[in-house]
MIRO-220262 format. One record per residue: residue number from 1; residue in one letter; x, y, z of N, C-alpha, C in turn. Coordinates in steps of 0.2 Angstrom, whole numbers, plus 5000, padded with zeros to 4 digits. Each point is the difference from the previous one (the first is absolute). Example, Ala and Ser with C-alpha at 12.3 -4.5 7.8 and 13.67 -1.06 7.14 Angstrom:
  num  residu   nc1   nc2   nc3  cac1  cac2  cac3   cc1   cc2   cc3
    1       A  5066  4972  5039  4996  5006  5000  5004  5006  5000
    2       S  4998  5005  4996  5004  5006  5001  4996  5005  5003
***
This chain:
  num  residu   nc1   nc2   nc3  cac1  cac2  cac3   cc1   cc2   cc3
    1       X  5548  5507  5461  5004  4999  5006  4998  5006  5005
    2       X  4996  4998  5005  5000  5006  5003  5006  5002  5007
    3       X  5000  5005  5003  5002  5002  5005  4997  5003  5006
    4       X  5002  4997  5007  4995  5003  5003  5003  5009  5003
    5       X  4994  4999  5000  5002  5010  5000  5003  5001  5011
    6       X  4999  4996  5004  5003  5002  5006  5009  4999  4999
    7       X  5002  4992  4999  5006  4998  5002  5003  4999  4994
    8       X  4996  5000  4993  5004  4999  4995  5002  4994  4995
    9       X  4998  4995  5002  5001  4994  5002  4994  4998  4991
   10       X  5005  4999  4997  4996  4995  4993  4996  4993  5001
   11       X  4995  4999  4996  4996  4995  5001  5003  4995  4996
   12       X  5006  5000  4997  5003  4996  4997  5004  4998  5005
   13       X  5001  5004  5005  5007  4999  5004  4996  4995  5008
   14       X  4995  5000  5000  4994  4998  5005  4999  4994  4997
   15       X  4999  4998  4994  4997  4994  4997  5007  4994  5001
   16       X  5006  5004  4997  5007  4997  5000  5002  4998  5005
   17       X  4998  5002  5007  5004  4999  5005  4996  4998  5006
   18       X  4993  5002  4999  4994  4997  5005  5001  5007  5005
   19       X  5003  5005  5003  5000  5004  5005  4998  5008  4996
   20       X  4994  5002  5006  4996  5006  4997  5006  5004  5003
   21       X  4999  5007  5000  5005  5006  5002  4996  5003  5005
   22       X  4995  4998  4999  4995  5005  5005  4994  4997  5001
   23       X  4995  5004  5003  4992  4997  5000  4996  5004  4993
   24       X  5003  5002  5000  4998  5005  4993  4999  4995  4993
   25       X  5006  4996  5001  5002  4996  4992  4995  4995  4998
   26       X  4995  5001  5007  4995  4993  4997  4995  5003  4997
   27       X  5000  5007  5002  4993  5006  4993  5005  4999  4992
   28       X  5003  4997  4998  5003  4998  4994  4996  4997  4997
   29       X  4999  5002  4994  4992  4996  4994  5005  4993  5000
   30       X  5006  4998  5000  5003  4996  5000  4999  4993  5003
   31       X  5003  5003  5007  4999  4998  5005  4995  4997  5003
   32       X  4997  5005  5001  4990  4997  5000  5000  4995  4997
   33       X  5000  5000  4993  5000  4993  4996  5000  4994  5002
   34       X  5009  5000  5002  5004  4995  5002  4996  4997  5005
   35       X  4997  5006  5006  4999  4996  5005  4994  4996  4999
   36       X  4995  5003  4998  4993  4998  4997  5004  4993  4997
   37       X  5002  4998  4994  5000  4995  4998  5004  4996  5007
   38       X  5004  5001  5002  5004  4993  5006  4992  4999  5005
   39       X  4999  5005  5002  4994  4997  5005  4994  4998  4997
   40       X  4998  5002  4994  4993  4998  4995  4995  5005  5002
   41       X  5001  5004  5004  4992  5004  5001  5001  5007  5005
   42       X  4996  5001  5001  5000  5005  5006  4997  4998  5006
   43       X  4996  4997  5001  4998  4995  5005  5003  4996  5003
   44       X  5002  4998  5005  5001  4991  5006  4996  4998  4999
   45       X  5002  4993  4998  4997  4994  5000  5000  4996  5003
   46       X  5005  5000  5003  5001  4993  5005  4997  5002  5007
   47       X  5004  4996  5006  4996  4999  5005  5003  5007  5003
***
């Protein structure tokens, strides 16, 4: 479980609830993950 170092805010506590604490909480090895798998990639695909 990480914690982000500006607002504090657990990656457990992010995943559970869906809201970051900050703009910082998306540099979370976590987080990053999460969002990588919902959107599939790092690129747009669509139109």
């Amino acid at each position: 479980m990480s914690k982000c170092s500006k607002c504090g805010t657990t990656s457990e506590e992010i995943l559970e609830t869906g809201f970051v604490g900050c703009e910082k909480c998306y540099e979370l090895p976590e987080i990053r993950e999460a969002i990588f798998k919902l959107h599939g990639g790092k690129t747009h695909k669509g139109e």
